[in-house]
C-alpha positions in Angstrom: 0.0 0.0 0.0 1.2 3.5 -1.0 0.9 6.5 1.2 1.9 10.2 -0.1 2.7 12.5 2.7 2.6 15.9 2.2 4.0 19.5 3.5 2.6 21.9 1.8 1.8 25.8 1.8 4.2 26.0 4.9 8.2 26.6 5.2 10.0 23.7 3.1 7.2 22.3 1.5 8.0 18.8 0.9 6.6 15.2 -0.5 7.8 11.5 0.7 6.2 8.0 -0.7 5.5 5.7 1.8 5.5 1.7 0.8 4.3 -0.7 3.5 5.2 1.6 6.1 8.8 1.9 4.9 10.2 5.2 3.1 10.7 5.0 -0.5 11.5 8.4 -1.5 11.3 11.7 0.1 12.7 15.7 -1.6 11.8 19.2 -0.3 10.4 21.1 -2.9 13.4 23.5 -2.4 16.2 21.1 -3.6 13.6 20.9 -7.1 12.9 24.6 -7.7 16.0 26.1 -6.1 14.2 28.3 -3.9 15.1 28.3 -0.4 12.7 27.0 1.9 9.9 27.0 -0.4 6.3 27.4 1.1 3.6 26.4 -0.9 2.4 23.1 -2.8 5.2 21.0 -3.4 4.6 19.9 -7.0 7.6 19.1 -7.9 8.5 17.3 -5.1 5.4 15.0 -5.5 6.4 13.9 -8.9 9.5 13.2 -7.9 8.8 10.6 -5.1 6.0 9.3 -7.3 9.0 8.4 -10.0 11.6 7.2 -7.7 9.0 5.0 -6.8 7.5 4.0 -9.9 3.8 4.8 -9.3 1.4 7.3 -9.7 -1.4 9.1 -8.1 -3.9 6.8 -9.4 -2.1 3.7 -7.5 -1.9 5.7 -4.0 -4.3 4.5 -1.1 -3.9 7.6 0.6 -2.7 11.0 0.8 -1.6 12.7 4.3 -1.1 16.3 4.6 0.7 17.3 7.5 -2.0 20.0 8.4 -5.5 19.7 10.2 -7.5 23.3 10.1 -9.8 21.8 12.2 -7.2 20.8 15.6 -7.7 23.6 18.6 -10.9 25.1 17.2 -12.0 25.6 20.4 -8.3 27.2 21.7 -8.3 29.3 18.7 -12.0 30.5 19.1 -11.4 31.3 22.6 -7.7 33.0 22.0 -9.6 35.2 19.3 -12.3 36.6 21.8 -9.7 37.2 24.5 -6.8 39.1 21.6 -8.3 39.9 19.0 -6.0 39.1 16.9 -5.3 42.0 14.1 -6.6 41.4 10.6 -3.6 40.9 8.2 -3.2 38.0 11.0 -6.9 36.6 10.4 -6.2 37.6 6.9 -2.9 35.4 6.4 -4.2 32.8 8.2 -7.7 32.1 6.1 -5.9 32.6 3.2 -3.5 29.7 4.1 -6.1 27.5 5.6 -7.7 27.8 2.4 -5.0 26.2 0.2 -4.7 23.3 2.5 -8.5 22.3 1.7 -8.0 23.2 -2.1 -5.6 20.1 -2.1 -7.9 17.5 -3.8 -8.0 20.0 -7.1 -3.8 20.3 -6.6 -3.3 16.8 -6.9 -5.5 16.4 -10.0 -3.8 19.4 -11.6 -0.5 17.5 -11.7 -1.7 15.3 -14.0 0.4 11.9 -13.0 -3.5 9.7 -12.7 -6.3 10.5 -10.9 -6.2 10.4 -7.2 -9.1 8.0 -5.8 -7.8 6.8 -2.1 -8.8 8.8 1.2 -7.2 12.5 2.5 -6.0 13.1 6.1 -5.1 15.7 7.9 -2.7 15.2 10.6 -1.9 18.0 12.9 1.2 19.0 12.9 2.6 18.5 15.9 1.5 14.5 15.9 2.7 14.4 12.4 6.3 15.7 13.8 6.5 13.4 16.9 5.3 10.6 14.6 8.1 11.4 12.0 10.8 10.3 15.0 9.0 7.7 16.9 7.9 5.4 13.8 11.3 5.9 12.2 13.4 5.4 15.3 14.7 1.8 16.6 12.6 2.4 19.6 10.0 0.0 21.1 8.9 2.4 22.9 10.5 6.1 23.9 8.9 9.1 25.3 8.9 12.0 22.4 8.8 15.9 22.4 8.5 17.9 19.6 9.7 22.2 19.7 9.0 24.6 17.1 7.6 27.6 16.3 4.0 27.1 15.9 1.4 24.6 14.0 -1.5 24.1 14.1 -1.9 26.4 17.5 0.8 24.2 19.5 4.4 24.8 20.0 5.3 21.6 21.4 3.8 18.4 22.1 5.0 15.5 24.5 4.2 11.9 23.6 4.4 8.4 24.5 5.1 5.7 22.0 4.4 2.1 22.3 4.9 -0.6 19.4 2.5 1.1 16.7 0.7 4.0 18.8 1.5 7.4 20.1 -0.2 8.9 22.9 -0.3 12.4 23.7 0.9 13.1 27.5 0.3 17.6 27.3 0.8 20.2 24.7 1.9 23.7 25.0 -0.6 26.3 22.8 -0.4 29.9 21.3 1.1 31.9 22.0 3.6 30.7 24.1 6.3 29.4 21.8 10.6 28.9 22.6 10.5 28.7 18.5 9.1 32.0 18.6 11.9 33.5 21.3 14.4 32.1 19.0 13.3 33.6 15.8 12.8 36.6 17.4 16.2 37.2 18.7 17.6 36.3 15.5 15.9 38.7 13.6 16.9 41.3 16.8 20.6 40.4 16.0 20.1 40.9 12.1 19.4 37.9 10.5 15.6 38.7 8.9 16.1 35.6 6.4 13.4 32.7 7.3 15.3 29.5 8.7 18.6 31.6 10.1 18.1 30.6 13.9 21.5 27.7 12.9 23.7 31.2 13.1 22.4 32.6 16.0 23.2 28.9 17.7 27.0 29.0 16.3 27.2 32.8 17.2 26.0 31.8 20.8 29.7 30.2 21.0 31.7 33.4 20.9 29.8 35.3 23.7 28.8 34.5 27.5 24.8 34.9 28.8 25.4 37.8 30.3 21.7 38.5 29.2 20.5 35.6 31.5 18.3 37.1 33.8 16.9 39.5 31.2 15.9 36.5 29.3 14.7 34.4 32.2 12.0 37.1 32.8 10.5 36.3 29.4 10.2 32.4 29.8 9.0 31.7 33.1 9.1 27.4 33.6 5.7 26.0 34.9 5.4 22.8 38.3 3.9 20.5 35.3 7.4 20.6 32.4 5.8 23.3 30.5 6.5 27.0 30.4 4.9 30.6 29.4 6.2 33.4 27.4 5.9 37.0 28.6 3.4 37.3 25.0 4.1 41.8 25.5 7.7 41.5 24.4 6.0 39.6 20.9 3.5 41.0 18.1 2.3 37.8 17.3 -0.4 37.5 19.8 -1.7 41.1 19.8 -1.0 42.7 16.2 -0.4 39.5 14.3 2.6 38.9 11.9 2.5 38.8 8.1 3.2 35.8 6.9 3.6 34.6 3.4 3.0 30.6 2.7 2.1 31.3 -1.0 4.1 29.6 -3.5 7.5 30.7 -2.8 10.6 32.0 -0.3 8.6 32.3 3.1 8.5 35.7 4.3 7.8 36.1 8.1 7.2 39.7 9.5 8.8 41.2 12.4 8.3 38.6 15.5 9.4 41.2 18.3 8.1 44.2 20.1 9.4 47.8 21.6 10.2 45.6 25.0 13.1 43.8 23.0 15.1 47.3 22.6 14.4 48.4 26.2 15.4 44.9 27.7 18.1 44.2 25.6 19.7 47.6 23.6 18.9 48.6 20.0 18.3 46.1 17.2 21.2 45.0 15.1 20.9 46.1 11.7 22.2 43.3 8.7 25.1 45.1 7.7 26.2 46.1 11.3 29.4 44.6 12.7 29.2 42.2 15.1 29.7 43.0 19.0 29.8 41.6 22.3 26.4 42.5 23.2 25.3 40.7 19.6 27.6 37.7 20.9 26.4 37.7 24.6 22.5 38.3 23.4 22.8 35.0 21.5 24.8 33.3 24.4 21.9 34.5 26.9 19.3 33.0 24.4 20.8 29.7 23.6 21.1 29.5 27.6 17.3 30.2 28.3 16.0 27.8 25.6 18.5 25.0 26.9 16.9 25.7 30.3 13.2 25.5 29.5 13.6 22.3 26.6 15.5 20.7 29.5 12.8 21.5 32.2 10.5 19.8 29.4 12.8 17.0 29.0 12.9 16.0 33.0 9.7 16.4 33.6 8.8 14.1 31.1 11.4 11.5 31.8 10.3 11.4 35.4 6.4 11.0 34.1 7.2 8.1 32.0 10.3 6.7 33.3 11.3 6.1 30.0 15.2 6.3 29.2 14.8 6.7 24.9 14.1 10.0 23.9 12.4 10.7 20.2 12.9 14.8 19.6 11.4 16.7 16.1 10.0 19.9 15.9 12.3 22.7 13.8 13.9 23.3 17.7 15.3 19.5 17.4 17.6 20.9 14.5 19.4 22.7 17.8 22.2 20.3 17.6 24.3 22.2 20.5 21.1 21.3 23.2 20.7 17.9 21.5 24.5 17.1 22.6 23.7 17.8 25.9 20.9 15.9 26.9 22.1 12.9 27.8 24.3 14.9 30.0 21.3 17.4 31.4 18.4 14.5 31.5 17.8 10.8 32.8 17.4 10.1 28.7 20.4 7.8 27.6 19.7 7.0 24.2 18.4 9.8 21.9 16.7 9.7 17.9 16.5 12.7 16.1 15.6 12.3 12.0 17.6 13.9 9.5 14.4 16.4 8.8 13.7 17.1 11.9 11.7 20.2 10.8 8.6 21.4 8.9 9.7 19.0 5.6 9.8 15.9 8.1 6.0 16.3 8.8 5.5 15.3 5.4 6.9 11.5 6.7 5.4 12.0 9.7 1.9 12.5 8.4 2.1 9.3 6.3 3.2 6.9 8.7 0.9 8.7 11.2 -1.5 7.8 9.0 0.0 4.1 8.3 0.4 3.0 12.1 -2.4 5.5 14.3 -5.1 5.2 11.8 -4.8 1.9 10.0 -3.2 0.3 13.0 -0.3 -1.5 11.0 2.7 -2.7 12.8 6.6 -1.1 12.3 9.1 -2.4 10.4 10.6 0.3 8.9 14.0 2.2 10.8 15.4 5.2 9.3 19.5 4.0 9.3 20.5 6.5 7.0 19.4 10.0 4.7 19.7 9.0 1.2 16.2 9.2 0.0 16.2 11.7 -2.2 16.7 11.4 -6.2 19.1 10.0 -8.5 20.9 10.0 -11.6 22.4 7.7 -13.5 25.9 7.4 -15.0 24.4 8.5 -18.7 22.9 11.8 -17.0 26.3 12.6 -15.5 28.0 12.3 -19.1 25.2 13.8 -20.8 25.8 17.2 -18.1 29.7 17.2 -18.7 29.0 16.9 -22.3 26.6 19.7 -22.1 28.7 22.3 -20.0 32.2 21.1 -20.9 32.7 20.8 -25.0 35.4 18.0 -25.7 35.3 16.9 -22.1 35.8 13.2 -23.6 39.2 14.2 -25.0 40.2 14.1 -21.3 40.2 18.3 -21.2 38.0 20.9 -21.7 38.7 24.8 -21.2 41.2 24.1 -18.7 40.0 21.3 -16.7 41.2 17.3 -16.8 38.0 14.7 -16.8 38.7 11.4 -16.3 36.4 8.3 -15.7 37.8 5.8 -13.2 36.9 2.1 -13.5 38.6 1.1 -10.4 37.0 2.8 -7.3 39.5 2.4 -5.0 42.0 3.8 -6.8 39.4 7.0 -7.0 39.0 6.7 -3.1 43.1 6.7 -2.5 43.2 9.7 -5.2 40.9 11.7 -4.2 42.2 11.3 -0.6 45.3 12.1 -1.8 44.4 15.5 -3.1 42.5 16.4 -0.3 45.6 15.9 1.8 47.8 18.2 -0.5 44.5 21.1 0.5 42.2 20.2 -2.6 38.5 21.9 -1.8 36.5 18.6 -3.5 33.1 18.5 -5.0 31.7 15.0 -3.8 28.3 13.9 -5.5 26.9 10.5 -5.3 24.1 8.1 -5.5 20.9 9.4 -4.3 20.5 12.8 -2.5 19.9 13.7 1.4 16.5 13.6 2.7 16.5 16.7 5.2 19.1 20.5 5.3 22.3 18.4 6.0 24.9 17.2 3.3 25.7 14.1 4.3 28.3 12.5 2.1 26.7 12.5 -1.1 26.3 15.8 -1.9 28.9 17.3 0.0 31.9 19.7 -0.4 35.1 18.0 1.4 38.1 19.4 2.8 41.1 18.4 5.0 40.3 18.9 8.4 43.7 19.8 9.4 44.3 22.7 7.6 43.4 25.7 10.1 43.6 27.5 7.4 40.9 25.7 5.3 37.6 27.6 6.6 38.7 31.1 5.2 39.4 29.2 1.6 36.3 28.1 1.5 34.1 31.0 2.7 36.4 32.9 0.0 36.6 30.6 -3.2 33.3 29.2 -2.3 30.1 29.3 0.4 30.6 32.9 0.9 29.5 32.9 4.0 29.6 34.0 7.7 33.3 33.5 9.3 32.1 32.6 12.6 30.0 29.5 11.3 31.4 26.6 11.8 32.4 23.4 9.3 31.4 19.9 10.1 33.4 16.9 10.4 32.5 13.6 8.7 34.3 10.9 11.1 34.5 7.1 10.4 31.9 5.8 12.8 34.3 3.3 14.6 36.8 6.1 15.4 34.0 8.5 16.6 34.8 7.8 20.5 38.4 8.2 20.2 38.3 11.9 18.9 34.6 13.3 20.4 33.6 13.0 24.2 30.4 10.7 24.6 30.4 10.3 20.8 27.5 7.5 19.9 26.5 6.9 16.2 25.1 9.9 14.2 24.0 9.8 11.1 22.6 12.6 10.6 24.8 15.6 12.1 22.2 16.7 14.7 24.7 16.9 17.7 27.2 18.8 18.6 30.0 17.1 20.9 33.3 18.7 22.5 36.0 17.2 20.7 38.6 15.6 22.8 41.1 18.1 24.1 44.1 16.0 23.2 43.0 15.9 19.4 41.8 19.5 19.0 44.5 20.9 17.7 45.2 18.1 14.8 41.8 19.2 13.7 41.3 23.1 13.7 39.2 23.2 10.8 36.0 21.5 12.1 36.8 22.5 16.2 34.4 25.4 16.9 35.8 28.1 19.1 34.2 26.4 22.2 36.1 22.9 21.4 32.9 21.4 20.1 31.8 20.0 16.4 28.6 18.5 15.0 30.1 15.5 13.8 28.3 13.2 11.2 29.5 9.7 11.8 30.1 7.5 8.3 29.1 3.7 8.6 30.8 1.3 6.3 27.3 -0.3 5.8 24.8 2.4 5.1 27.5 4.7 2.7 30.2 2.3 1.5 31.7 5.1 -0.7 32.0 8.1 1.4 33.1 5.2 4.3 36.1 4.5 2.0 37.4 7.6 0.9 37.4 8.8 4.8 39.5 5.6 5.6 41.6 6.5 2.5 41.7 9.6 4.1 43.0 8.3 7.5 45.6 5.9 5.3 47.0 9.0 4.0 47.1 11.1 7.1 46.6 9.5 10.2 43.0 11.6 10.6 40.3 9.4 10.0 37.5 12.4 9.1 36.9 15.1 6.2 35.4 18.5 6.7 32.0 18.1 5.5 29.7 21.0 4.2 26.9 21.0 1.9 27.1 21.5 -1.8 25.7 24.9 -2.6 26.9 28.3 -3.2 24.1 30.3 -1.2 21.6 28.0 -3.0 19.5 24.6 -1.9 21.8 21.8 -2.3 22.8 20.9 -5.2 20.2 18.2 -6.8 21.0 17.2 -10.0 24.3 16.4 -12.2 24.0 19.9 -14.1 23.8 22.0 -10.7 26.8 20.3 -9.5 28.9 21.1 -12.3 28.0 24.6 -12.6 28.7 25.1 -9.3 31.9 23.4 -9.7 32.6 26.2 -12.6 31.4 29.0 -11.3 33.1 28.8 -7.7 36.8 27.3 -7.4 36.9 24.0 -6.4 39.9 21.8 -7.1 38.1 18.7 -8.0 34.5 17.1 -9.0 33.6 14.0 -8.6 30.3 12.6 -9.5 30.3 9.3 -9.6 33.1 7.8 -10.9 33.7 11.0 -12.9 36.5 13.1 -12.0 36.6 16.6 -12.9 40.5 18.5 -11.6 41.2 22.3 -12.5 44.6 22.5 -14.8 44.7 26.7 -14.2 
């Protein structure tokens, strides 16, 4: 039986296919139309999983959307009598709610069959705790999901037990630690939607000097939940303009006039950076790890469970994920690779496949690669494309060569990333969630301290005080990160051991930490054996690993890769077995 779950008109809009309660396929709509964080109806996406999986609409049982206009009507009724919420508020919201029940006449306007099974809606928060229990290799865990807001919740504890989650207590508009933390990011100048990730690395340079300031907007509640001081926020009295409609979300200004009397003026986006910016993040990643921690104990000690299932966009705070087995009673901890809004789309069809239709788990979510690929023909058929006379060996400065013997490629490529080569690494199928996780990656040697100012200059262009990733061989992980345990999918962040720091400046953050991805032999068997060609060549057995983009979604197909290959200046390409070196 086929389920397609659904994200849609909400930030990174996304579509996964379902099969028997295991995932097929799954692609935010981003990595398809090359706009960041797309909100709207994930078209592209749909078609997509539908190929990789060789059906159509007319063969699916059921469709989930990750949405339910009609959860909390009776919060929401009440919260609009008491607030009065302002009108572009009622006016974005309708407007929204509005496109999720047009979905029906979306589906058929793809034109890939005829849709005949049964819709759900699944409110958001279920579908989020859903996409980490069902995927996890729990029996049973206790769950919290963190975000901004859906649905009227911003988080949602949970119980799950063989095929069934049960909802222990929510937390409801407008009290929201998503909210706080998008709100002090824009405060520090970084208006972009999804940006939070800089304001965590920023938090590393400063010191919470800001503590008590903050503490006095989230005040933590007997019974694990907490409530925001709503009059430093616009969101529950004038409303925020919102924009969900078929492109890059927009999200209006989140804070009010207390913010600058609390906490200074507002940082404007071309400002330096100071210690007050540096200490204001500090003090916010404090509070936040202070209330999701008071969340966390209290509901360890209510269900005297020891695994912990976490989703919600808050889950993608890999610095407060490394911490909790340190913080909390939890001892093993599951976080999915798309842990925010795109996961709801899995978590709404196996929602759907266990809660409703009461079938039993099988499936465990071991590694990312879910997204699409492309064969060996569509990788020549690019370099032909881009690079005239590439099968000569050499095109406009730039040696191709096709290796038949892979691990002569792996010691190769090793090799030039020991001499400094900045390396292009695309593979197989592509990541389901925002990480690059070894198959459409950028790698560097981790050594070099010199190695994150190359790449910000010849290629990411971005912040200098964001930190690069390691990729470390999953048997080694204990021997150069304290506490390391498998991780997949780079959602914590660990200190790495004091004794190895300094062999590895590149990917050791200025706090001694990194958010290590760890490489299993048996899930990616290529990326696995150039990192242990890696370690054959240099003793190190990691590569800095950072996502393949140039301020763009992550590369998808073989043509993005190689333009952005040409148009930035990495040494090498590989894509596949193709290698691509600059000669000038």
């Amino acid at each position: 039986m086929d389920i397609l779950g659904i994200n849609a008109f909400h930030g990174d809009a996304s579509a996964v296919l379902v099969r028997d309660g295991h995932l097929l396929a799954g692609v935010e709509e981003e990595r398809l139309n090359r706009v960041k964080h797309w909100a709207g109806f994930p078209a592209r996406a749909i078609g997509a999983v539908l190929e990789e999986a060789g059906t159509d609409l007319a063969s699916v049982a059921h469709v989930a959307v990750s949405r339910d206009p009609r959860a909390h009507l009776l919060d929401k009724a009440l919260f609009a009598l008491r607030r009065r919420p302002g009108l572009a508020q009622i006016k974005d919201r309708l407007s929204n709610l509005r496109h999720v029940a047009d979905l029906p006449s979306r589906l058929h306007a793809l034109g890939r069959g005829r849709f005949a099974g049964q819709a759900h809606n699944v409110e958001h928060h279920r579908a989020h705790a859903a996409s980490a229990f069902y995927c996890s290799p729990f029996e049973e865990a206790a769950c919290l999901t963190v975000d901004g807001f859906g649905d009227f919740l911003s988080s949602l504890s949970a119980v799950g037990r063989g095929s069934r989650l049960e909802v222990v207590d929510e937390v409801a508009f407008p009290h929201s630690l998503g909210i706080l933390y998008t709100a002090v990011t824009q405060f520090l100048g970084f208006p972009a939607y999804g940006d939070e990730y800089k304001v965590m690395a920023l938090a590393s340079f400063g010191r919470p000097a800001f503590l008590d300031a903050m503490r006095q907007i989230v005040r933590l509640e007997d019974d694990g939940r907490f409530q925001t001081d709503v009059d430093f926020f616009v969101h529950a009295s004038e409303g925020v303009t919102m924009s969900w409609d078929d492109g890059a979300p927009v999200l209006g200004r989140l804070w009010s006039d207390r913010f600058p009397e609390a906490f200074g003026p507002p940082r404007r986006a071309d400002e330096d950076l100071t210690e007050r910016h540096y200490d204001l993040a500090a003090s916010l990643q404090a509070v936040y790890e202070e209330a999701f921690f008071h969340r966390l104990r209290w509901l360890g000690r209510r269900t005297g469970l020891r695994a912990l299932c976490l989703a919600g966009g808050c889950a993608l705070n890999s610095v407060a994920n490394g911490k909790v087995r340190a913080e909390t009673d939890f001892t093993d901890v599951f976080v999915q690779p798309a842990a925010g809004d795109a996961g709801t789309a899995l978590g709404a069809a196996l929602h759907v496949w266990h809660q409703d239709l009461g079938r039993p788990r099988a499936f465990v979510m071991r590694h990312a690669y879910f997204g699409p690929a492309f064969a060996e023909d569509r990788i020549a058929a690019a370099l032909r494309a881009r690079l005239p006379g590439f099968e000569s060996g050499a095109a406009d400065g730039i040696r191709v060569r096709r290796w038949n013997e892979t691990s002569g490629l792996f010691r190769d490529t090793a090799a030039a990333l020991a001499r400094g080569a900045i390396v292009g690494w695309y593979q197989g199928r592509g990541e389901w969630g925002p990480r690059a996780l070894g198959n459409r990656s950028i790698l560097a040697d981790p050594r070099r301290p010199e190695v994150k100012e190359v790449l910000n200059a010849r290629v990411k262009r971005r912040e200098a005080f964001r930190p690069f990733a390691p990729a470390v061989l999953e048997e080694r992980a204990l021997d150069w990160f304290d506490g390391a345990q498998p991780d997949p999918f780079m959602v914590t962040v660990l200190p790495v051991r004091a004794t190895q720091r300094p062999r590895v400046p590149a990917v050791t953050h200025v706090d001694g930490t990194a958010r290590l991805q760890t490489v299993s032999r048996e899930t990616n068997p290529r990326f696995w054996s150039l990192i242990r060609a890696f370690e054959d060549e240099t003793g190190v057995p990691m590569v800095l690993n950072t996502s393949f983009n140039e301020s763009e979604p992550i590369v998808n197909t073989p043509e993005e890769a190689v333009d952005c290959f040409l148009r930035t200046r990495m040494d090498r390409l590989v894509l596949g077995d193709w290698v691509l070196d600059r000669t000038s």
